[in-house]
ROLOMAR-100161 format. One line per 8 residues: their letters; for each residue x, y, z of C-alpha. Coordinates in pm, 1 decimal. Example, Ala and Ser with C-alpha at 12.3 -4.5 7.8 and 13.67 -1.06 7.14 Angstrom:
AS	1230.0/-450.0/780.0 ~ 1367.0/-106.0/714.0
//
This chain:
XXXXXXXX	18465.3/16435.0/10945.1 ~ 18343.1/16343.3/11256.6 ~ 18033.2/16153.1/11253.7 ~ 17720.0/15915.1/11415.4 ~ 17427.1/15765.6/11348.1 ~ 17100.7/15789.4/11524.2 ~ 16880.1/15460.4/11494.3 ~ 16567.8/15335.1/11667.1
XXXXXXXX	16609.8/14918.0/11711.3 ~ 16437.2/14687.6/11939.5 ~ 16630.8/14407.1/12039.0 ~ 16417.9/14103.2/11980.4 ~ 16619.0/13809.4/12198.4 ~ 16532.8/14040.6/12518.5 ~ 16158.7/14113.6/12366.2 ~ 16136.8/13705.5/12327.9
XXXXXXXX	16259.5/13668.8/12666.7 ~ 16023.6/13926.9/12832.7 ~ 15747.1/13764.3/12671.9 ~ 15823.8/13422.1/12799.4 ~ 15859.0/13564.4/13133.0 ~ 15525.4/13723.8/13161.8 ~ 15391.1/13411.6/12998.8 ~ 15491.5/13218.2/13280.7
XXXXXXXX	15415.1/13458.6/13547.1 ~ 15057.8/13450.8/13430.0 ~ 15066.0/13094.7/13459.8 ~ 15144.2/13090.7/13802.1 ~ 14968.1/13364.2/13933.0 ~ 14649.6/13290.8/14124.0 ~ 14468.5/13587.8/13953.8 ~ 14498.4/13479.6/13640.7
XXXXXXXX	14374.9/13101.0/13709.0 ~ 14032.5/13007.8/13467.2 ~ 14060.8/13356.9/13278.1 ~ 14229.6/13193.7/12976.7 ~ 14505.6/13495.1/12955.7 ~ 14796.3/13429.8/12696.1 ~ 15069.5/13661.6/12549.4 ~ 15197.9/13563.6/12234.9
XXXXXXXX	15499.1/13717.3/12047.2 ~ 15418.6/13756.3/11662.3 ~ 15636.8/13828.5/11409.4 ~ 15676.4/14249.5/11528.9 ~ 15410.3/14215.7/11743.4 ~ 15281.8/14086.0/12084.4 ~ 14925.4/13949.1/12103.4 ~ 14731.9/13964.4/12440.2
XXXXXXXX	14398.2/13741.9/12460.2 ~ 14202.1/13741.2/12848.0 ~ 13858.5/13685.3/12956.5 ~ 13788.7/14033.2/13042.6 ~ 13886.9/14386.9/12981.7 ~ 14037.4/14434.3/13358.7 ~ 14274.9/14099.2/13289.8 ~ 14364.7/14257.8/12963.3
XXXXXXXX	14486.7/14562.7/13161.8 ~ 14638.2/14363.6/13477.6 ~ 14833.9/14144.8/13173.1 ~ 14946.3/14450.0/13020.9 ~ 15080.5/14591.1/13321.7 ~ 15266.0/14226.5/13385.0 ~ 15435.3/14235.1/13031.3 ~ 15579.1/14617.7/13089.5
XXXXXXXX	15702.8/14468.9/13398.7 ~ 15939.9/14247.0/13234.2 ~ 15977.6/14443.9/12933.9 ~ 16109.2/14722.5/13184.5 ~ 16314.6/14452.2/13345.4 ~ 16482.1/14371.0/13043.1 ~ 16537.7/14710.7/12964.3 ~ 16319.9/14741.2/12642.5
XXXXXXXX	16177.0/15042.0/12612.6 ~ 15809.6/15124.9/12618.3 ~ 15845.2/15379.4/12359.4 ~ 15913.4/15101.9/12119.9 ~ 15565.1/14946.7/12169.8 ~ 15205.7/15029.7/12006.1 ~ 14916.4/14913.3/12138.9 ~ 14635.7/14871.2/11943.6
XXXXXXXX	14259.4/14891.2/11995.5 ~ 14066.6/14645.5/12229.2 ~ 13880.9/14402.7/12016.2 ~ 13638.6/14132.4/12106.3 ~ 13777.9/13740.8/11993.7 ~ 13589.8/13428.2/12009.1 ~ 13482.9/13273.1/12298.3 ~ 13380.9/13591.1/12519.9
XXXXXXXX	13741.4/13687.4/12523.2 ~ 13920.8/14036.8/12444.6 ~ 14253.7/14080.0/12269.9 ~ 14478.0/14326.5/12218.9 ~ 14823.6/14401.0/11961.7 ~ 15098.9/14557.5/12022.6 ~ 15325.1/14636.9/11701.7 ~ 15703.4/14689.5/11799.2
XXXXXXXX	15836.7/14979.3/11627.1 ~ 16172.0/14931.5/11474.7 ~ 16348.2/15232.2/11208.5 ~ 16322.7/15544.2/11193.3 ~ 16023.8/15665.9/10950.4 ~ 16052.4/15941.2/10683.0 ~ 15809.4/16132.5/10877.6 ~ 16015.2/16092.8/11199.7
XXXXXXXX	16378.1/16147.4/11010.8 ~ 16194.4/16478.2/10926.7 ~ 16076.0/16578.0/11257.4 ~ 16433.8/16451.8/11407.4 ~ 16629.2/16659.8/11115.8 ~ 16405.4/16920.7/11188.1 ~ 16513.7/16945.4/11570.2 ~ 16899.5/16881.3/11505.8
XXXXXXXX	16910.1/17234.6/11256.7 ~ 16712.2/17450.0/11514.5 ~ 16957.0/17380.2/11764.3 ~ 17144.8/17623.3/11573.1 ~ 17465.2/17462.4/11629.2 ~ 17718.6/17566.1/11350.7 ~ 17835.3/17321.4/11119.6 ~ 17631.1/17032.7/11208.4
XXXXXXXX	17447.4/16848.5/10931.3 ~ 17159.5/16545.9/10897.9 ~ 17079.3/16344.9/10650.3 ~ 16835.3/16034.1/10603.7 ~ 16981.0/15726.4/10522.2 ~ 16717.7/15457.4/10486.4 ~ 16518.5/15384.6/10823.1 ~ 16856.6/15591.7/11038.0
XXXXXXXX	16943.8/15934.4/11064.8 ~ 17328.6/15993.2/10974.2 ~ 17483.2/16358.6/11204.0 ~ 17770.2/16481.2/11089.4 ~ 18004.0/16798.8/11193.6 ~ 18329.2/16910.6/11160.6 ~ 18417.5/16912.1/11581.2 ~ 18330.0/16621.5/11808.3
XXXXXXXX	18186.6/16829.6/12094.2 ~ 17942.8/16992.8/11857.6 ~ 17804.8/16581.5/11788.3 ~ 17807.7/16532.9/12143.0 ~ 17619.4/16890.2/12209.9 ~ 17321.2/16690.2/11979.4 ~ 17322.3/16384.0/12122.6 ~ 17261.8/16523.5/12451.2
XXXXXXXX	17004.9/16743.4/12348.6 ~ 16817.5/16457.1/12131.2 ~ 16821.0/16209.1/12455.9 ~ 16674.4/16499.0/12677.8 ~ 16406.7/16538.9/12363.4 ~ 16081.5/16338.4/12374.1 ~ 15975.3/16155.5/12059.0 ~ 15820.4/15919.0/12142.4
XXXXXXXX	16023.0/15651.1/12006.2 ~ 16373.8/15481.3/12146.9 ~ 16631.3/15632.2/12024.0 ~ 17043.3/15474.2/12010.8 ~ 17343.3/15667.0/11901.7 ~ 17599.7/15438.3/11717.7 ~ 17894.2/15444.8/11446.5 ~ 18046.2/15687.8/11637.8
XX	18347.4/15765.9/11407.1 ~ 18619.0/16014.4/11449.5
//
């Protein structure tokens, strides 16, 4: 029986690389001189630190940049809450969201049966989402329809199997 799974992944090498990117760009940049702006990649996050909230923002923007560039997608980042840090600084998180959650697999299993598409069945399998049917057009019928949906996380189509 025909079959694919749909998974939500961030690929960490490019993340690493955006990050190192915007770190040096910030650097360099004139802007950014004496405002003691860093980007920091955490262990599934990103941590912003600059003097003021308008850096923050003007950072932010730089990191999407390359993010974009190295085609990450946005969806897969949460930003947190502005907080104050030591030394008269702001900083900001960003969590990267990686799996699928139960809540989403329900939404996403939700979506896939009111298609209404005969013969095409979901199931959760730990943090993916496994679509099965008995004709191959039907599969590609939902994974058109899922990329045009929007929620609000990436989502990639593999295992493709016959």
């Amino acid at each position: 029986m025909p079959s694919f799974d749909v998974v939500s992944q961030v690929d960490m090498q490019e993340v690493r690389n955006a990050v190192d990117q915007a770190a040096r760009e910030i650097a360099n940049r004139y802007d950014f001189k004496n405002t003691h702006s860093a980007v920091e990649l955490g262990d599934g996050s990103i941590t912003m630190q600059s003097s003021t909230e308008d850096r923050l923002t003007a950072l932010r923007q730089v990191l999407e940049e390359k993010l974009v560039r190295r085609q990450v997608s946005l969806k897969a980042v949460n930003y947190g809450d502005v907080e104050e840090a030591s030394g008269a600084t702001v900083r900001q998180a960003a969590a990267l969201a990686a799996g699928i959650s139960s809540d989403r697999a329900k939404d996403l299993n939700k979506f896939i049966k009111g298609l209404g598409i005969k013969g095409v069945q979901s199931q959760t399998q730990g943090d993916q989402l496994r679509v099965m049917s008995k004709k191959r057009d039907d599969l590609q019928v939902v994974i058109a329809e899922l990329k045009a949906g929007d929620f609000d996380l990436p989502l990639q189509f593999e295992n493709f199997r016959d």
